[in-house]
Each structure stands twice: as structure tokens, then as C-alpha cells.
N, C-alpha and C positions, 0 to 999 in steps of 0.2 A: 504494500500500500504506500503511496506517495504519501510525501509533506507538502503540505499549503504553504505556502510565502509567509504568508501570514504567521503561523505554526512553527517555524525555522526563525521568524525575524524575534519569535516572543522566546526562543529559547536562546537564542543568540547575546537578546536585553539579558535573561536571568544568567548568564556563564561570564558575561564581561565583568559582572559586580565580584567576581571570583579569582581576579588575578593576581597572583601576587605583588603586593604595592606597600614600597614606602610611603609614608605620608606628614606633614608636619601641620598641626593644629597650635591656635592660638585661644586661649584665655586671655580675655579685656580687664578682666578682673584683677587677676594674677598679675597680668601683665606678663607672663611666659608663655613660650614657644612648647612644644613637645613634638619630638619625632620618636615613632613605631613603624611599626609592620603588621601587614595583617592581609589576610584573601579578601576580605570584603568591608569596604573602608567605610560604607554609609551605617552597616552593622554596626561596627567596632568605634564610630564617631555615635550614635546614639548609647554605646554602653559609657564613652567619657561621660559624654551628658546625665549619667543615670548618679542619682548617690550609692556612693562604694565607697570602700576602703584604702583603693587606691589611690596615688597622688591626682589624677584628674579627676577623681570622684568628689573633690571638696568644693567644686565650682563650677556651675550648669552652662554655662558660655562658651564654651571650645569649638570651634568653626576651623574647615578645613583653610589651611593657606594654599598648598600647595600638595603634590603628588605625583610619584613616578612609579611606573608600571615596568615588571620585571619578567623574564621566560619562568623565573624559578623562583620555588621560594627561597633556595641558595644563596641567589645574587640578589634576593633583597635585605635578606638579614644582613649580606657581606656591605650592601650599600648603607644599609642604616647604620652600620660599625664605622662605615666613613664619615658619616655626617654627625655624628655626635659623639664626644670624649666621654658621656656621662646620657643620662637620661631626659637631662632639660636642660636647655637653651633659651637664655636669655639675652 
């Protein structure tokens, strides 16, 4: 059985949100930068925004700056080891 365009183009939208991506979000609050990694950065930018525990859990403002999409998840952890000494960027 064939796929519809249609069908192709809506599985195409849910696999791109899946790639492995550096990414650097800002808090206004904070006034800091943070760079991660993650397969799905709309996901993983609504868990900063959630309250946790974590260091971007304590402030609901973090917005994407910027983001760079990688073959592997390899080379993106190996790029986020290049763009930061430590975990936040200020």
C-alpha cells in the first residue's frame, strides 16, 4: 500500500523534532545563557520551563537562542564539550 504526501510530509514534521541538537537557551531573569543537548529540543525547552530541581528549573523564562543540528548524537555531545568549559554561560 502506498503513502499519501500528505502521510510522508506529517511523518517527516514528527522525525525532524528528533535530531540530535545542540542548543543554547536564555533566562531574562537569571540573566544566563545554558547550552545542552538533546533529540528533541521543543520537548526538552518545555521541561526547563517546568519547576525541577535542576539548575533551569528555578526560573520559567528560558527561550531558545540559538541551535545546531548534528548526524549523531556523538558529535553533538562532542560539540557541546566545545562550546562550554562548565554548564552555564554567562
Amino acid at each position: 500500500m502506498a503513502e499519501s504526501a500528505d502521510s510522508w510530509d506529517t511523518f517527516s514534521a514528527k522525525i525532524a523534532n528528533f535530531c540530535p541538537t545542540v542548543s543554547c537557551i536564555y533566562s531574562a531573569t537569571r540573566d544566563k545563557y545554558y547550552v545542552g543537548s538533546c533529540e528533541d529540543v521543543n520537548k526538552r525547552l518545555v521541561k526547563h520551563n517546568t519547576n525541577h530541581s535542576g539548575f533551569t528549573g528555578k526560573t520559567l523564562d528560558w527561550e531558545i537562542k540559538w541551535t545546531e543540528e548534528h548526524a549523531t548524537k556523538t558529535d553533538a555531545l562532542k560539540r557541546e564539550k566545545q562550546i562550554k568549559p562548565g554548564k552555564v554561560v554567562k
